[in-house]
N, CA, C and O atoms as a GROMACS GRO file, in nm:
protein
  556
    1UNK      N    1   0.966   2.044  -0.872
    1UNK     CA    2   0.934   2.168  -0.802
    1UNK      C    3   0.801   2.151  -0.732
    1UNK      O    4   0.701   2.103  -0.787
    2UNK      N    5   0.807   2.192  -0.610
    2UNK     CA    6   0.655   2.192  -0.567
    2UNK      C    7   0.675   2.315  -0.477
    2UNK      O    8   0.777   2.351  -0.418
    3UNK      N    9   0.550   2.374  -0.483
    3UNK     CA   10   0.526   2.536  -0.388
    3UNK      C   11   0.420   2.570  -0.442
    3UNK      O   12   0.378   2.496  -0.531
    4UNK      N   13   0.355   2.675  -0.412
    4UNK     CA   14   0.253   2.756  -0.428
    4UNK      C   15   0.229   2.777  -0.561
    4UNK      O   16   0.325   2.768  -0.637
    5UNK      N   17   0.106   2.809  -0.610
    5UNK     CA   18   0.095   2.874  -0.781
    5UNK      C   19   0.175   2.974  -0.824
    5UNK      O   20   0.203   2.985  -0.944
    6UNK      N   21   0.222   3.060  -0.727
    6UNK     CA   22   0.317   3.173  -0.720
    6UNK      C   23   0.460   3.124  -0.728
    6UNK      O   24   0.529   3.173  -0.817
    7UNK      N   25   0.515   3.034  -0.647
    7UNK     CA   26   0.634   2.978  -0.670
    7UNK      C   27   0.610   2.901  -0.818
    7UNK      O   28   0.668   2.944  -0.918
    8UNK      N   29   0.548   2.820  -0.822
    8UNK     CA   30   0.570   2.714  -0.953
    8UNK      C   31   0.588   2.780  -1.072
    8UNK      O   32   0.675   2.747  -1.152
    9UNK      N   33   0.476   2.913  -1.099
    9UNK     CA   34   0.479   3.022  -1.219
    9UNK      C   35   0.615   3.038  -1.207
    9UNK      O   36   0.681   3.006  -1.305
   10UNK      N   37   0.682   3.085  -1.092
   10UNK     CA   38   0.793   3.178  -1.105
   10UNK      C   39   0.921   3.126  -1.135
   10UNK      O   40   1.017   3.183  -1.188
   11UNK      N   41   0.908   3.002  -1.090
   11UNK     CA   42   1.022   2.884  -1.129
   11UNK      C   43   0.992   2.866  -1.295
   11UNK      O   44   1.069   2.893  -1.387
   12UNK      N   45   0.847   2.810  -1.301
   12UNK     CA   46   0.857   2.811  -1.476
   12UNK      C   47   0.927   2.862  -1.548
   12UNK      O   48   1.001   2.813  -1.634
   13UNK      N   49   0.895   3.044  -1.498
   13UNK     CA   50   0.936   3.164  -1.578
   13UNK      C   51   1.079   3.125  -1.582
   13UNK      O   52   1.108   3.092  -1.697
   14UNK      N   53   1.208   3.114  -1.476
   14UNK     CA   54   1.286   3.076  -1.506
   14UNK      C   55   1.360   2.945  -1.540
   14UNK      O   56   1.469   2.912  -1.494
   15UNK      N   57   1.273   2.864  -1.642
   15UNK     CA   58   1.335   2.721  -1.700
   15UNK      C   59   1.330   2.762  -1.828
   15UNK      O   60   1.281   2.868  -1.866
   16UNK      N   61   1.383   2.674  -1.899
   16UNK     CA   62   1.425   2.674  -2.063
   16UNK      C   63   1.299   2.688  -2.153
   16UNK      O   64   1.224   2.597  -2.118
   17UNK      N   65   1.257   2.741  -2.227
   17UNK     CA   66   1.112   2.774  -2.251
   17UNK      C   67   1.108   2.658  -2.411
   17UNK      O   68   1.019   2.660  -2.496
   18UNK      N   69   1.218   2.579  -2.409
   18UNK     CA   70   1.194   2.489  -2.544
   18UNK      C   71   1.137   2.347  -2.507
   18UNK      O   72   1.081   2.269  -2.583
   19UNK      N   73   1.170   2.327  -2.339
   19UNK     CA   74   1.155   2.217  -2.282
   19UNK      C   75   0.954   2.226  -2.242
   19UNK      O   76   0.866   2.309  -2.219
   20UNK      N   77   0.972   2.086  -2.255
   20UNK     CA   78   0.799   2.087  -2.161
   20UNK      C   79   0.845   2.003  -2.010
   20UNK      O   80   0.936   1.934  -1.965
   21UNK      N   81   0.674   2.081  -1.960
   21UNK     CA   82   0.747   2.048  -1.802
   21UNK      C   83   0.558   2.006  -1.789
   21UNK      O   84   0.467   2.023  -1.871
   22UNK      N   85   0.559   1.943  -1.643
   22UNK     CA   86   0.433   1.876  -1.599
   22UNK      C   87   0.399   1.930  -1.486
   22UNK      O   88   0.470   1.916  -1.386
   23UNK      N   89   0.311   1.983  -1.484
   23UNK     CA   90   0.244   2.052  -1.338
   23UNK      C   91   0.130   1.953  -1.295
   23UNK      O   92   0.032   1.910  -1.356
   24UNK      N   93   0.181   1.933  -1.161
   24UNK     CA   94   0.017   1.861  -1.140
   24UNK      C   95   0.022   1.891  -0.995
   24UNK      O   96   0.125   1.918  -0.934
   25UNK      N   97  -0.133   1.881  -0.931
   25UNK     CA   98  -0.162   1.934  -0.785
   25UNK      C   99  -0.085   1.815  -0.698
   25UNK      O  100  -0.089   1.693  -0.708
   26UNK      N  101  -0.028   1.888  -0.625
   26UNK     CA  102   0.076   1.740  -0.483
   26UNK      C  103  -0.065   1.729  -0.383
   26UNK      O  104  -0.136   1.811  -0.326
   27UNK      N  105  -0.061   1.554  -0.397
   27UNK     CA  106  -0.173   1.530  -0.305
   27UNK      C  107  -0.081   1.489  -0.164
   27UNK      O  108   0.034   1.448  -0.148
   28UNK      N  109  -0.183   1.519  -0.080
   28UNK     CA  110  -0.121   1.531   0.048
   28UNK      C  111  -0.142   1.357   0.074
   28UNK      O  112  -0.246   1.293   0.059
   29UNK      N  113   0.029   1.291   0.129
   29UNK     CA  114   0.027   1.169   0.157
   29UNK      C  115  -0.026   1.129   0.322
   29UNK      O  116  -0.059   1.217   0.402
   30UNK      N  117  -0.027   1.010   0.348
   30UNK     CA  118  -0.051   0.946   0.489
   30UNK      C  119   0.040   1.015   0.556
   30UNK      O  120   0.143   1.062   0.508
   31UNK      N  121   0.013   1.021   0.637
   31UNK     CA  122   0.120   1.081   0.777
   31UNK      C  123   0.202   0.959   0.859
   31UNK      O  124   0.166   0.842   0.856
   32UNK      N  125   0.274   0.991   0.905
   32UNK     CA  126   0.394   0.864   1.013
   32UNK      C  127   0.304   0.835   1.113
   32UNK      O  128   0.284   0.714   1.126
   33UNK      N  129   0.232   0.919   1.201
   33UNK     CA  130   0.148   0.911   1.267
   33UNK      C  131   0.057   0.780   1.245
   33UNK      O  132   0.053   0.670   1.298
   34UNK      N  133  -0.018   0.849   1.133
   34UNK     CA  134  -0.149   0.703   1.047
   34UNK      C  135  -0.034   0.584   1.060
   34UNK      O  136  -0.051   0.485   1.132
   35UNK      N  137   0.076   0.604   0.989
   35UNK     CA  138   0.172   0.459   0.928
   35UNK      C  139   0.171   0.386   1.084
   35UNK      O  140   0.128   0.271   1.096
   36UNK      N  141   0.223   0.463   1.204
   36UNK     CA  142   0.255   0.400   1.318
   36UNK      C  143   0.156   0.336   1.338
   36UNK      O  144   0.179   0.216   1.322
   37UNK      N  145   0.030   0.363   1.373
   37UNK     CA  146  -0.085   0.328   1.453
   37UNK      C  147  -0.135   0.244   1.344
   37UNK      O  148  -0.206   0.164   1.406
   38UNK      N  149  -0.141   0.218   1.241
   38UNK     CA  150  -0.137   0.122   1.143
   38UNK      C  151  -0.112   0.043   1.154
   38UNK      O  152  -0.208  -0.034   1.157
   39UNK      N  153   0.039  -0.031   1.170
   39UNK     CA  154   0.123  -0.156   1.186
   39UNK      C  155   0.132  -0.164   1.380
   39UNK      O  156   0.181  -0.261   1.436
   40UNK      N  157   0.095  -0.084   1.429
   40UNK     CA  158   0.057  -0.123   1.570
   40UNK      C  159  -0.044  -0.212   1.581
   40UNK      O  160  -0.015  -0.311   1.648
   41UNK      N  161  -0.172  -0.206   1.529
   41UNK     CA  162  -0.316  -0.278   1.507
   41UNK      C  163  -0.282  -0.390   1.424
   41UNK      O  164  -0.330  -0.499   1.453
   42UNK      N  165  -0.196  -0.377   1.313
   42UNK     CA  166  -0.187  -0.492   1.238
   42UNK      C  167  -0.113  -0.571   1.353
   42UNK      O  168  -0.182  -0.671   1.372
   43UNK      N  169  -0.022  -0.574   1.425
   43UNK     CA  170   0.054  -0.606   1.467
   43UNK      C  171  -0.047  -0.724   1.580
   43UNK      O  172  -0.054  -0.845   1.563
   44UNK      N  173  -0.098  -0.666   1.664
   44UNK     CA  174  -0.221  -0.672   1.734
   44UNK      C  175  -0.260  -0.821   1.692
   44UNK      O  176  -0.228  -0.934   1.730
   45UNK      N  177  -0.369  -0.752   1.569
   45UNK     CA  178  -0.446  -0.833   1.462
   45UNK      C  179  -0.384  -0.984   1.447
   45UNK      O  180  -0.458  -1.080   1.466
   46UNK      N  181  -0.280  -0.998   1.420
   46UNK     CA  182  -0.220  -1.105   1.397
   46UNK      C  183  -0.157  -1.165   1.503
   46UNK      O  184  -0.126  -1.282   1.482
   47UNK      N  185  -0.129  -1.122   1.607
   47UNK     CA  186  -0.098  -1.215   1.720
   47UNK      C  187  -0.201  -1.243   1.791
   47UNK      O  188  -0.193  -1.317   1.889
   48UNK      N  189  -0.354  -1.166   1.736
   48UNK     CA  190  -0.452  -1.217   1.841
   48UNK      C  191  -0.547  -1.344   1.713
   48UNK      O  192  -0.640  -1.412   1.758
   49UNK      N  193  -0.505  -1.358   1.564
   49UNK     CA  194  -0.503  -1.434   1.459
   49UNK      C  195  -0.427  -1.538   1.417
   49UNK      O  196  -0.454  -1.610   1.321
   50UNK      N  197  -0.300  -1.550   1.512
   50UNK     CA  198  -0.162  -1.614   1.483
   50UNK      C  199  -0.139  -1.628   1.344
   50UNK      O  200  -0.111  -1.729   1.279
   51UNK      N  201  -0.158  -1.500   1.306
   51UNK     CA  202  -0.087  -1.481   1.148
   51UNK      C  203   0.050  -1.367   1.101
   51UNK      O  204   0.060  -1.272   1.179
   52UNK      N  205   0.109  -1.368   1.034
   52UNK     CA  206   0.175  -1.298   0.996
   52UNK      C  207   0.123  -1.166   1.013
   52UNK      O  208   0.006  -1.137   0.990
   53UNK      N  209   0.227  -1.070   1.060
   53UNK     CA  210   0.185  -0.929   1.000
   53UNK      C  211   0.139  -0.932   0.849
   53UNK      O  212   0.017  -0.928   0.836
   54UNK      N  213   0.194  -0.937   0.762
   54UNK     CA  214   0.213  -0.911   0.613
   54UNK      C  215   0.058  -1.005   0.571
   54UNK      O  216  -0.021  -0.947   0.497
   55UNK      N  217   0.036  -1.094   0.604
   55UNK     CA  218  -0.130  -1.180   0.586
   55UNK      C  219  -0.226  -1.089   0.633
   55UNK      O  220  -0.315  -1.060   0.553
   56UNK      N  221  -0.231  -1.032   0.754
   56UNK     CA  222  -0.318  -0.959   0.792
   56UNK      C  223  -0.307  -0.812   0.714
   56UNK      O  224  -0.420  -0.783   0.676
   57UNK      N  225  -0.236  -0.737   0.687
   57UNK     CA  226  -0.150  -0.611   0.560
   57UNK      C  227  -0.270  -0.693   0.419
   57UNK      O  228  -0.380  -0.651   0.383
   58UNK      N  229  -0.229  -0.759   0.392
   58UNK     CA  230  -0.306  -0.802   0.246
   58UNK      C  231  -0.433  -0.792   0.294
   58UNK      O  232  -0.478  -0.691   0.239
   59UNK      N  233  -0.538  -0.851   0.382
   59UNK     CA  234  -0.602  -0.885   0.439
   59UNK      C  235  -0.671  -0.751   0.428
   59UNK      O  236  -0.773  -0.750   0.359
   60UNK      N  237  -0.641  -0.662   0.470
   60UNK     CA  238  -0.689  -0.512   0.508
   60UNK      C  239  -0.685  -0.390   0.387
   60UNK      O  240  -0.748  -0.286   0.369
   61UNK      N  241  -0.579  -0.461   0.315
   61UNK     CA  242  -0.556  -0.426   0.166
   61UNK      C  243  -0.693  -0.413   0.108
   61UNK      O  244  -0.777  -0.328   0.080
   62UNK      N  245  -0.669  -0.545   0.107
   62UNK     CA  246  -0.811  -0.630   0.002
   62UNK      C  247  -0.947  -0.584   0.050
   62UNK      O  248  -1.022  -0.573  -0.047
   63UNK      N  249  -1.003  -0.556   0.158
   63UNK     CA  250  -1.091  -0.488   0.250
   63UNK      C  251  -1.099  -0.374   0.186
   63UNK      O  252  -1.193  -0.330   0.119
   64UNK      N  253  -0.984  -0.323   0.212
   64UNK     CA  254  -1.020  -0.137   0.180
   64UNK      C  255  -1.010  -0.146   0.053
   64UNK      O  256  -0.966  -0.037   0.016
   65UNK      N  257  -1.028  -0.232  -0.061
   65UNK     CA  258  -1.010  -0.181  -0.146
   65UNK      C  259  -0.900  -0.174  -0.275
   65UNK      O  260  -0.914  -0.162  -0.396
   66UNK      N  261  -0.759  -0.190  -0.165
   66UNK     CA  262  -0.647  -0.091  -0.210
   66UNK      C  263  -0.620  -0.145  -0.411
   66UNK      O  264  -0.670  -0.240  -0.471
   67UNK      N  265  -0.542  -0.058  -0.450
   67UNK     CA  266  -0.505  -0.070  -0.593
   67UNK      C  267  -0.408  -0.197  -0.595
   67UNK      O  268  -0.310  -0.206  -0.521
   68UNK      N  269  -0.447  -0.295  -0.689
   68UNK     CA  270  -0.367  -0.433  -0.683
   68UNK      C  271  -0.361  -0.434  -0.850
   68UNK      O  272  -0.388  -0.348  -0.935
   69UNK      N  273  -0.316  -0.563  -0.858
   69UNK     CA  274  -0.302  -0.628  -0.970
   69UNK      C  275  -0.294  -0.778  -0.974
   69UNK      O  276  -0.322  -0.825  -0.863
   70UNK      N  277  -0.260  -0.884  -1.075
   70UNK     CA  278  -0.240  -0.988  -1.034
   70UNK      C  279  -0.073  -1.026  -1.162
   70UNK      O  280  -0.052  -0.993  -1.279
   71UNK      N  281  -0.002  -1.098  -1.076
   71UNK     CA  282   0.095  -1.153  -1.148
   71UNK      C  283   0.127  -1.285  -1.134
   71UNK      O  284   0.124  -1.347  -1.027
   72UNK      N  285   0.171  -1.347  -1.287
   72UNK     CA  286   0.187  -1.495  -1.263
   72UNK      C  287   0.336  -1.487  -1.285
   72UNK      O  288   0.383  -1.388  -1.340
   73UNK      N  289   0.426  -1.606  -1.239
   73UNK     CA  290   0.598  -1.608  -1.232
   73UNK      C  291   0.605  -1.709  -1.171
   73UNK      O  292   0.535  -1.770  -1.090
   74UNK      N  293   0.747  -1.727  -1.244
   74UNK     CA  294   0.800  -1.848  -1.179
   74UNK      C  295   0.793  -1.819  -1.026
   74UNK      O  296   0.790  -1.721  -0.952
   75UNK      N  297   0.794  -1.993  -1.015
   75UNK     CA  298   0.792  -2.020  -0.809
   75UNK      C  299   0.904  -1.975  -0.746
   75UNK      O  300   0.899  -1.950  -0.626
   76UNK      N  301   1.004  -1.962  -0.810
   76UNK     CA  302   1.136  -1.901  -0.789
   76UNK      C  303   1.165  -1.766  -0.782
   76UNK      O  304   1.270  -1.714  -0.743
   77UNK      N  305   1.080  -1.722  -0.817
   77UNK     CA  306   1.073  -1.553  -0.814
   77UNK      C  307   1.042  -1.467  -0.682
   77UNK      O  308   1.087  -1.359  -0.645
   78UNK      N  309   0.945  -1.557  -0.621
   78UNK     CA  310   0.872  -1.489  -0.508
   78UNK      C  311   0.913  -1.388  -0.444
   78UNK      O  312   0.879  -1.272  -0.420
   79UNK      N  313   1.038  -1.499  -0.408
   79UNK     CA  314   1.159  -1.324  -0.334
   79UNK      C  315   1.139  -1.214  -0.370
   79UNK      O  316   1.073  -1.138  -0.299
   80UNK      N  317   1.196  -1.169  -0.508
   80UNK     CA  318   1.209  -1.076  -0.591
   80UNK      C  319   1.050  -1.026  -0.566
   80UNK      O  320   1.025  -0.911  -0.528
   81UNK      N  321   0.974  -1.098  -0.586
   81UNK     CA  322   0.881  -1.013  -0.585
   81UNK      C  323   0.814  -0.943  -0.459
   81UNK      O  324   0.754  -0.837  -0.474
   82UNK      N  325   0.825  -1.002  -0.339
   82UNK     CA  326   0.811  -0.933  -0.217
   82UNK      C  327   0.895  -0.854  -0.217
   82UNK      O  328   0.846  -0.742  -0.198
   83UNK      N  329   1.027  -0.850  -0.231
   83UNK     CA  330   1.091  -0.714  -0.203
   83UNK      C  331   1.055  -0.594  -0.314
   83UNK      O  332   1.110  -0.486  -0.294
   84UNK      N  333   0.967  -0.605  -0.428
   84UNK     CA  334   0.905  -0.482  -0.492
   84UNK      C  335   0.769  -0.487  -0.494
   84UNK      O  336   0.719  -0.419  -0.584
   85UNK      N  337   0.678  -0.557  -0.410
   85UNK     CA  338   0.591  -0.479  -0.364
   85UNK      C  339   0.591  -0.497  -0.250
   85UNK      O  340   0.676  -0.573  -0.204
   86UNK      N  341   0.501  -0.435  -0.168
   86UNK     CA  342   0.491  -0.411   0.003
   86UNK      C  343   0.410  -0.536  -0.013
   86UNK      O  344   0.465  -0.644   0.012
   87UNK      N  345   0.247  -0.532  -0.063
   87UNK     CA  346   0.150  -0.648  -0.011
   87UNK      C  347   0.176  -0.753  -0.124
   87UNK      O  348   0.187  -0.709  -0.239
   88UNK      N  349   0.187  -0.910  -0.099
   88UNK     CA  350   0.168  -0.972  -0.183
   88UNK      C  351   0.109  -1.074  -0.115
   88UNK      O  352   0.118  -1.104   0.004
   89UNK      N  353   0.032  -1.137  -0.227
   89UNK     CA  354  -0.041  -1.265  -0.180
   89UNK      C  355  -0.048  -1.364  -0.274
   89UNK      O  356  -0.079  -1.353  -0.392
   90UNK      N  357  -0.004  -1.497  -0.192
   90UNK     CA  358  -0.020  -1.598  -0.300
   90UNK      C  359  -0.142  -1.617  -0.311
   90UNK      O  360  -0.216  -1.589  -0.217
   91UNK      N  361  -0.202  -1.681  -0.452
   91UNK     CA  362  -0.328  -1.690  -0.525
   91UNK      C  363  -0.316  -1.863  -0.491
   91UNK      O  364  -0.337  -1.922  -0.385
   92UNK      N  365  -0.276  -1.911  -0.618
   92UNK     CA  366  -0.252  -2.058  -0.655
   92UNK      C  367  -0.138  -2.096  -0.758
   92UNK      O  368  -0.050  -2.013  -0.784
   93UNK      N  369  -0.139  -2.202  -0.806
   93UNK     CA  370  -0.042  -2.224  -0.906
   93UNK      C  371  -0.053  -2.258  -1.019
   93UNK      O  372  -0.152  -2.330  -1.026
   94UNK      N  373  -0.013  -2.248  -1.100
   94UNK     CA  374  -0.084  -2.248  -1.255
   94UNK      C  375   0.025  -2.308  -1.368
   94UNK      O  376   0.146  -2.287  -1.356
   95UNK      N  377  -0.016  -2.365  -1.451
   95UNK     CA  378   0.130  -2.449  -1.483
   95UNK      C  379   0.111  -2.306  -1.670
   95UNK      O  380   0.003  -2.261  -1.708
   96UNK      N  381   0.197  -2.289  -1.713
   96UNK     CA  382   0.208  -2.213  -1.839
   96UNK      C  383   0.336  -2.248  -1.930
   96UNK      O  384   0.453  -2.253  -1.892
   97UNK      N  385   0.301  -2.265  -2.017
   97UNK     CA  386   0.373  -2.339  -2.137
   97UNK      C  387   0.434  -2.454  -2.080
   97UNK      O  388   0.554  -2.469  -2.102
   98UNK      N  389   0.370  -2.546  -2.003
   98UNK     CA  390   0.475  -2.687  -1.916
   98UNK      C  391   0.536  -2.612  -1.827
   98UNK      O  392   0.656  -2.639  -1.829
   99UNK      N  393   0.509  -2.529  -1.749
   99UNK     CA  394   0.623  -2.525  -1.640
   99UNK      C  395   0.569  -2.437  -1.525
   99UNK      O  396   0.561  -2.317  -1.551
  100UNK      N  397   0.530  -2.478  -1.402
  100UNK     CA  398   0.474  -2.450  -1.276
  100UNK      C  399   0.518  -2.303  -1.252
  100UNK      O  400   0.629  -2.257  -1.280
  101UNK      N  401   0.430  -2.245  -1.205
  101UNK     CA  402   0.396  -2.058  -1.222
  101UNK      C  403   0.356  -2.075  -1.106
  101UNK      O  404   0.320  -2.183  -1.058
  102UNK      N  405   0.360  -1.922  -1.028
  102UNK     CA  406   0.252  -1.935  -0.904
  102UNK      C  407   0.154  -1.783  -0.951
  102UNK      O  408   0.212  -1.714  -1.035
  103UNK      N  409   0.038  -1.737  -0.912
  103UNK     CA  410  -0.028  -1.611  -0.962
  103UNK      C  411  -0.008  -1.541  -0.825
  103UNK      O  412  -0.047  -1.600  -0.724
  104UNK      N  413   0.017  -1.485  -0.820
  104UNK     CA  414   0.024  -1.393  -0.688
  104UNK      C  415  -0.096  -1.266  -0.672
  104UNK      O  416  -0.088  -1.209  -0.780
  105UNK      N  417  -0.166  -1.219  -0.617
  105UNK     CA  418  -0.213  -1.084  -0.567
  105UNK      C  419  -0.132  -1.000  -0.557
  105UNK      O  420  -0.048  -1.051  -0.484
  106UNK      N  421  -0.083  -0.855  -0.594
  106UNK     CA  422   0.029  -0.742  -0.549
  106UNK      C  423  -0.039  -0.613  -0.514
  106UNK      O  424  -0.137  -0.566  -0.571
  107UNK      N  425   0.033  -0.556  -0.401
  107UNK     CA  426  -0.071  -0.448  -0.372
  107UNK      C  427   0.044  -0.332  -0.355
  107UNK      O  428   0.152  -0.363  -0.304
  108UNK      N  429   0.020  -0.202  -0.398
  108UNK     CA  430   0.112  -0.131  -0.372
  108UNK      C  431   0.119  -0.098  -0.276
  108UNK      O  432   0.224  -0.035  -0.263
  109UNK      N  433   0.043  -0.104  -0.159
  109UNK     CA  434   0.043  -0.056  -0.014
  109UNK      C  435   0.023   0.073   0.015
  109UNK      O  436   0.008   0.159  -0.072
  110UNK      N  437   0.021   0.095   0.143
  110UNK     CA  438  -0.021   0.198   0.207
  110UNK      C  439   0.109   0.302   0.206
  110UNK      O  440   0.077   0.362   0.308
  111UNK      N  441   0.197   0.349   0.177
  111UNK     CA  442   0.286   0.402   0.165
  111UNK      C  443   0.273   0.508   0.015
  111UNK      O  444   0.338   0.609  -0.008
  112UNK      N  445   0.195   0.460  -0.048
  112UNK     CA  446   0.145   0.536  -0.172
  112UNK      C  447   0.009   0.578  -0.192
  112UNK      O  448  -0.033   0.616  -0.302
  113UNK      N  449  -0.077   0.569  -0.062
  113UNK     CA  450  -0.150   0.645  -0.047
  113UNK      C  451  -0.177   0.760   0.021
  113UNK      O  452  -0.102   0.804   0.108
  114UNK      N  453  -0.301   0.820  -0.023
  114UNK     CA  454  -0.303   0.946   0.027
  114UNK      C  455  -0.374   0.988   0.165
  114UNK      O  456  -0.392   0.891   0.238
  115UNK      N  457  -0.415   1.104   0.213
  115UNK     CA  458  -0.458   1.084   0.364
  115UNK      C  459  -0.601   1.027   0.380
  115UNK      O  460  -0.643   1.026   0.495
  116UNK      N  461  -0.683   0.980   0.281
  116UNK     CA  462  -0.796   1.020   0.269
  116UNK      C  463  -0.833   0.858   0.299
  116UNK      O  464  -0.886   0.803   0.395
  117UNK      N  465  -0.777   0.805   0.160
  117UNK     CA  466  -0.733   0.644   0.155
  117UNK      C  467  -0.669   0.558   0.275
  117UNK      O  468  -0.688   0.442   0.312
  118UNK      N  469  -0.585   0.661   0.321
  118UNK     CA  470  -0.525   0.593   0.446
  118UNK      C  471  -0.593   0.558   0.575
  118UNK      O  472  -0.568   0.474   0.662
  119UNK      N  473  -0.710   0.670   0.556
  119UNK     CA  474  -0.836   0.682   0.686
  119UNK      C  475  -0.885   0.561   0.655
  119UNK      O  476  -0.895   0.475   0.743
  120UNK      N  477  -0.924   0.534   0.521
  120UNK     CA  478  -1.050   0.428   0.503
  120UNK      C  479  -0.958   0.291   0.531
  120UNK      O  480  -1.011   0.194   0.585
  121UNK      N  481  -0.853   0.289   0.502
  121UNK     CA  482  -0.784   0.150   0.540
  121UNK      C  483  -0.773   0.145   0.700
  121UNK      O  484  -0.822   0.040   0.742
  122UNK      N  485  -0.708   0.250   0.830
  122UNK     CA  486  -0.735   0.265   0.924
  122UNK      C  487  -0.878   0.233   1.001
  122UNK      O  488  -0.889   0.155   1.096
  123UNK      N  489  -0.957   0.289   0.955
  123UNK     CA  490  -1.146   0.241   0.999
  123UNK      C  491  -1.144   0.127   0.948
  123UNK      O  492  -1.217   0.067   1.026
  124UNK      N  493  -1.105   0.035   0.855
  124UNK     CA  494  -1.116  -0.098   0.857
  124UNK      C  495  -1.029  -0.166   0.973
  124UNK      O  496  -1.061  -0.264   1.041
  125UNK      N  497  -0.944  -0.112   0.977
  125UNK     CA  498  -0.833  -0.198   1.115
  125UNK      C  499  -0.892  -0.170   1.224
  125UNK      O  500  -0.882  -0.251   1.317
  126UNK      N  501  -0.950  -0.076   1.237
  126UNK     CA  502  -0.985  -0.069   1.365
  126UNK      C  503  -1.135  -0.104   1.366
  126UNK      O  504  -1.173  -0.111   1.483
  127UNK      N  505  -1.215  -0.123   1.297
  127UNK     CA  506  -1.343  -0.250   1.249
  127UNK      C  507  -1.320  -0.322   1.291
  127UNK      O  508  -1.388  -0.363   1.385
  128UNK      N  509  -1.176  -0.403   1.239
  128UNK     CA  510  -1.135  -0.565   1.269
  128UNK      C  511  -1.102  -0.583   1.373
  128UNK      O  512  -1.144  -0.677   1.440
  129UNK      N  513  -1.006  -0.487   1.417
  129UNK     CA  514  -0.995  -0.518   1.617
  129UNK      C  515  -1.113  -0.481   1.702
  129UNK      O  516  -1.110  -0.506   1.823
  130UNK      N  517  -1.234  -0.415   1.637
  130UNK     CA  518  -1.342  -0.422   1.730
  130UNK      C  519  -1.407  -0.559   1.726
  130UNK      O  520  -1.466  -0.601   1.826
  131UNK      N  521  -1.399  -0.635   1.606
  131UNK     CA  522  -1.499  -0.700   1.591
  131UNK      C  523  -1.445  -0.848   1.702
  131UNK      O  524  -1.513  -0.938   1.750
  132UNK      N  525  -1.264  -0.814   1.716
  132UNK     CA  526  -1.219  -0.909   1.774
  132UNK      C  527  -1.137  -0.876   1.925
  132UNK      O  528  -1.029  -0.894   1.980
  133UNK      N  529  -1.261  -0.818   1.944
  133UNK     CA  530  -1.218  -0.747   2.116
  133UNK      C  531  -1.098  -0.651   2.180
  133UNK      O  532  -1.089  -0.608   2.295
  134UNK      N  533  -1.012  -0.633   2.070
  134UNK     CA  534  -0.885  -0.529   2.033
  134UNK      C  535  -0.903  -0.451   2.107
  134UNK      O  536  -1.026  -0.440   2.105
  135UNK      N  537  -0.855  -0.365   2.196
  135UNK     CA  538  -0.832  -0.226   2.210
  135UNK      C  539  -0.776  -0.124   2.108
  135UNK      O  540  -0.688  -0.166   2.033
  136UNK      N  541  -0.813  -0.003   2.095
  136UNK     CA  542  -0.739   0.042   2.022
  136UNK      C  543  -0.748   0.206   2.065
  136UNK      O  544  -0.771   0.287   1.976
  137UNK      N  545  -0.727   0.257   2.215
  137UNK     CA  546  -0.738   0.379   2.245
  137UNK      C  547  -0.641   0.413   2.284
  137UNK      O  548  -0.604   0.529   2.304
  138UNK      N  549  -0.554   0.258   2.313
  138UNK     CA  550  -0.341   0.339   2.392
  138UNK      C  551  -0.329   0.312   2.269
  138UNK      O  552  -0.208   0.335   2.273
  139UNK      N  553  -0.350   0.276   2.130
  139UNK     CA  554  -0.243   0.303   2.051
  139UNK      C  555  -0.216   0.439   1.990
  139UNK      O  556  -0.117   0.456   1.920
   0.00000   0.00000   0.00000
């Protein structure tokens, strides 16, 4: 349920009163807008870097900050693991109990942040295309 303090009370009032339920404030996410003009600059970034989109994405990650973690897995995994997170980055390779691992960087990306977070990753992209002669006023 999400709505007003007035809606949420009133929905409460009518749910099962044996059950527990979780209220918490909805933070307002990135906009399509931010997302577009986002991967426009990345886009940019890396053909004026000859790198991958997704290198330059980590890249800007890691800059702003964003919430990561690190995971080690088999070399065989990688797949699997790019398709569940957005940013990943290979680290190095690490051998564990006899048998070759790679550690990866994982970032949950910009898609799970909020508008606030999304600014500060944006002012870094557009940092980086100033610093590398970018335009960034038609995007």
């Amino acid at each position: 349920m999400i709505g007003t303090q007035k809606q949420v009370i009133n929905w409460l009032l009518e749910q099962d009163n044996t059950k527990f339920y979780e209220v918490k404030e909805k933070k307002t996410t990135r906009s399509l807008q931010q997302n577009k003009m986002l991967w426009e600059l990345i886009h940019k970034i890396a053909k004026v870097q000859n790198q991958d989109d997704m290198e330059v994405y980590c890249t800007l990650l890691e800059r702003a900050d964003a919430l990561s973690d690190y995971i080690i897995t088999a070399t065989e995994m990688e797949e699997a693991l790019r398709k569940t997170f957005r940013g990943v980055k290979f680290m190095r390779k690490q051998v564990v109990n006899d048998k070759e691992c790679n550690i990866y960087k994982v970032y949950i990306g910009s898609s799970k942040m909020n508008t606030k977070e999304m600014t500060e990753l944006l002012d870094i992209t557009i940092q980086l295309c100033s610093e590398l002669g970018i335009p960034t006023l038609e995007v």
